[in-house]
C-alpha positions as CSV (number, residue, x, y, z in Angstrom):
1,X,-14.6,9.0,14.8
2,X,-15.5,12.0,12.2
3,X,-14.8,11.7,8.7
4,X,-12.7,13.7,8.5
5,X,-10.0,11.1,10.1
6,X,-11.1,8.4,7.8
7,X,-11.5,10.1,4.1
8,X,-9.3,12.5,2.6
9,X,-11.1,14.6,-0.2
10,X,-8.8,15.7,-3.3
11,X,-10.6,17.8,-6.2
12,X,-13.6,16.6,-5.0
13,X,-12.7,12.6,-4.8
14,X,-12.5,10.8,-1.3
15,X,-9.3,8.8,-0.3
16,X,-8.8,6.6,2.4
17,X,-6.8,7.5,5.1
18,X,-3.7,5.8,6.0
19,X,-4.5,3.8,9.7
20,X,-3.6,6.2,12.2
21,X,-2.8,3.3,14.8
22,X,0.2,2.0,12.7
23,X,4.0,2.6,13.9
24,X,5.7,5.2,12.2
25,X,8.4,2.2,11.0
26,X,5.5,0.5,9.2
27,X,3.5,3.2,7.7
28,X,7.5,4.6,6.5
29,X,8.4,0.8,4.9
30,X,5.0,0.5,3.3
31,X,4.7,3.8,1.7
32,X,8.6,3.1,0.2
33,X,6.8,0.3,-1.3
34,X,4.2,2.0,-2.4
35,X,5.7,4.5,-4.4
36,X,8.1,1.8,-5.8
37,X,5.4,0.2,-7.2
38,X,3.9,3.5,-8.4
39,X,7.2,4.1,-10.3
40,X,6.9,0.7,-11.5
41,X,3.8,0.9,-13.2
42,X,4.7,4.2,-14.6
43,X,7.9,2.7,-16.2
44,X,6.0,-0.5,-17.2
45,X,3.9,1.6,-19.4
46,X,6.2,4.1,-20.9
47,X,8.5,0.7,-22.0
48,X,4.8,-1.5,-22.8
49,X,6.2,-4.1,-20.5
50,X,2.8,-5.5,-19.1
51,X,4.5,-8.2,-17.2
52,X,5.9,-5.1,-15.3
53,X,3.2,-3.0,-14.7
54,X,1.1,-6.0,-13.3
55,X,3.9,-7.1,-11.0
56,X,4.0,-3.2,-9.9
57,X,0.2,-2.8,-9.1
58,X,0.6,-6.1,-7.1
59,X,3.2,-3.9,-5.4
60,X,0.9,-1.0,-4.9
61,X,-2.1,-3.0,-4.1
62,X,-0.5,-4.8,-0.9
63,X,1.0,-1.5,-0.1
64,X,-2.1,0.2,0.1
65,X,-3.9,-2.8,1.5
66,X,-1.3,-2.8,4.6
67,X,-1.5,0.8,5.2
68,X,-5.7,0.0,5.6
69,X,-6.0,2.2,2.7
70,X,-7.7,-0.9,0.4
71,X,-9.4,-4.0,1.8
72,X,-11.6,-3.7,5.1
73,X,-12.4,-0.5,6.6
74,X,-9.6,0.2,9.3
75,X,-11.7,1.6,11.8
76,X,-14.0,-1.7,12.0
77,X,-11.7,-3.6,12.6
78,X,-9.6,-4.7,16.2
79,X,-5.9,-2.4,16.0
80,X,-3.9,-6.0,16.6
81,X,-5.4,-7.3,13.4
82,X,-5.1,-3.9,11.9
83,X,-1.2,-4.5,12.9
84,X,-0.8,-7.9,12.0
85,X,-2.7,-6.9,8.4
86,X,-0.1,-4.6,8.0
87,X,3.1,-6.9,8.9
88,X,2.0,-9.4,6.7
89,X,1.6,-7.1,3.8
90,X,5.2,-5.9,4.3
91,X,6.4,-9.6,4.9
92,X,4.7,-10.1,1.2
93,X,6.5,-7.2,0.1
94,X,9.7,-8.3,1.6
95,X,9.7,-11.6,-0.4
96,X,9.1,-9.7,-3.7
97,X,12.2,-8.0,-3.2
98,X,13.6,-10.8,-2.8
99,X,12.4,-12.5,-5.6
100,X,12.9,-9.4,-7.8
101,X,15.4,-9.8,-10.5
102,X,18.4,-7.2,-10.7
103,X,18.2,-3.9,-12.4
C-alpha cells in the first residue's frame, strides 16, 4: 500500500488516514463524535472548565483511536479487529452519551 493511502500531509505535517476498510455508518458515527469532542474542548477552554476539556479529549481520543487514526497502525493489523476496534470505540462513546449530563 503507498503512502499516500496511509498519511495525509497538511502544511508540511503527516496525518493518519482514516481506515479505508470501515463502513461508511461507522466512519459517519465516529467522526460526529469526533468533532463533538473537538467542540468540547474548545468550549472547555474558552469557559476554563478543565473537567470539560479532559472529558472532551477522552471523546476525541477514542474517536480517533476507532477511526485507526491513533493507536496501532491500521494497515498491520487483520480488517475484523480493525472493525471490532472500531465498534468498541463507538460502544465507549455510546455510554458517554449516556452518562453525559444535560445541557
Amino acid at each position: 500500500m503507498p503512502d499516500e493511502e496511509r498519511w495525509l500531509v497538511v502544511h508540511g505535517r503527516r496525518w493518519r488516514r482514516t481506515d479505508p476498510s470501515l463502513p461508511a455508518d461507522v466512519v459517519e458515527a465516529l467522526t460526529s463524535h469526533l468533532g463533538k469532542g473537538r467542540s468540547g474542548v474548545r468550549a472547555g477552554k474558552k469557559a476554563g472548565d478543565d473537567e470539560r476539556v479532559t472529558a472532551s479529549r477522552r471523546r476525541v481520543g477514542l474517536a480517533k483511536a476507532g477511526l485507526g487514526e491513533r493507536g496501532p497502525y491500521w494497515w498491520d493489523g487483520p480488517e475484523a479487529a480493525r472493525l471490532a476496534r472500531a465498534r468498541d470505540a463507538l460502544r465507549e462513546l455510546e455510554v458517554l452519551d449516556e452518562h453525559a449530563s444535560p445541557g
